[in-house]
C-alpha positions as CSV (number, residue, x, y, z in Angstrom):
1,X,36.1,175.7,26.3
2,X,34.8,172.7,24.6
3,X,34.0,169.4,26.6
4,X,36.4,167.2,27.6
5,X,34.4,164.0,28.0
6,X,33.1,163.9,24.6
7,X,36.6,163.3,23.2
8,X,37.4,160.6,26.1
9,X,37.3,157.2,24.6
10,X,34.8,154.6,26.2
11,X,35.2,151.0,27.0
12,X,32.6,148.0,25.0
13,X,31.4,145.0,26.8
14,X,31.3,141.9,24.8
15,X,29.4,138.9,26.0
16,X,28.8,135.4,24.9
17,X,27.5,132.0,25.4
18,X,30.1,129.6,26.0
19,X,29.5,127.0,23.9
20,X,29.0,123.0,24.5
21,X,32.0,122.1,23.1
22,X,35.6,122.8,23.8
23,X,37.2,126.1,22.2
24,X,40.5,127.2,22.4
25,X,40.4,131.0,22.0
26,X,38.1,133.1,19.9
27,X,38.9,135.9,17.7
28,X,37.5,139.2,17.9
29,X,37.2,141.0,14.4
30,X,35.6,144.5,15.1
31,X,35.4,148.3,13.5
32,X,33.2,151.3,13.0
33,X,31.5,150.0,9.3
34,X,29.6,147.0,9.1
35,X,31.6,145.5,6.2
36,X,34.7,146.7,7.5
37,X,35.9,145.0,10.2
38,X,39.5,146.0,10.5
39,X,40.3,145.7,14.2
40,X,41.1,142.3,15.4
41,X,41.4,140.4,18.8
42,X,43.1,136.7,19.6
43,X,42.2,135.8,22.9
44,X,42.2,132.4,24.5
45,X,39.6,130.4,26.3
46,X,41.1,130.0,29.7
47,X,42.3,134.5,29.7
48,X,38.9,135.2,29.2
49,X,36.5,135.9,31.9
50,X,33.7,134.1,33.0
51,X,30.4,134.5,35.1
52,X,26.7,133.0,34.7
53,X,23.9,135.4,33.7
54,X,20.7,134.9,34.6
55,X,19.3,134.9,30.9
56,X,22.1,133.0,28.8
57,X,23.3,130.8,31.7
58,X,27.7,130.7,31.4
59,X,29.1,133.4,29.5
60,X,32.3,134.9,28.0
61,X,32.8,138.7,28.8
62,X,35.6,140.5,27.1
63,X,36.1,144.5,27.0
64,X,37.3,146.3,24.5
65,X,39.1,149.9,25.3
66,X,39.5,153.0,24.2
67,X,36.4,153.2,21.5
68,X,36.0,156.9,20.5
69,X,32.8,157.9,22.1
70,X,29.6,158.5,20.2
71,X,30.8,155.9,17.1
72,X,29.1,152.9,16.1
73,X,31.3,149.5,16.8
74,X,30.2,146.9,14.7
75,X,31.6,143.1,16.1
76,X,31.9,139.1,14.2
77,X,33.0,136.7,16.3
78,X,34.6,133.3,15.5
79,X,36.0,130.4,17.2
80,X,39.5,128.7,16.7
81,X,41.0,125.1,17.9
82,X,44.7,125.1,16.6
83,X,45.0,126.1,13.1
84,X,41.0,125.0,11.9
85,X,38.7,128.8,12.4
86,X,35.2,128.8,12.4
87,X,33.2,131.1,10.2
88,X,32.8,134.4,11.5
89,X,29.3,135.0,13.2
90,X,26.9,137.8,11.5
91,X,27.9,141.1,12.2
92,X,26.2,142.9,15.4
């Protein structure tokens, strides 16, 4: 009988500083090759959740599900206030 865990799907955690200035949401742009990120995620400011770490001081955490286990996720980040978007941050 082959494995059952290594087809479950796993869950990411994705954490970041919140920044100085106000923000309304972020989007989440994410998928399994670095130059194609075809997965996306609108989430805003006040859903997300919050704690301090004791590195980075206040942070966002957001998790993503269901990633197939054993695959590479590759993750930009950008900010959004209304319609203006910030540039996407490098790819992680």
């Amino acid at each position: 009988l082959e494995d059952a865990r290594s087809k479950t799907p796993s869950d990411v955690e994705v954490v970041w500083a919140i920044p100085d200035e106000k923000v309304e949401g972020y989007i989440i742009t994410y998928g399994f090759e670095a130059n194609l990120l075809d997965r996306i995620v609108k989430l805003r400011s006040d859903a997300l959740e919050k704690f301090e770490d004791k590195n980075y001081g206040f942070v966002y955490r957001y998790v993503l599900s269901d990633i197939p286990l054993g695959k590479t996720i590759y993750i930009s980040i950008s900010a959004f206030n209304g319609t203006m978007v910030s540039p996407q941050s490098k790819v992680f």
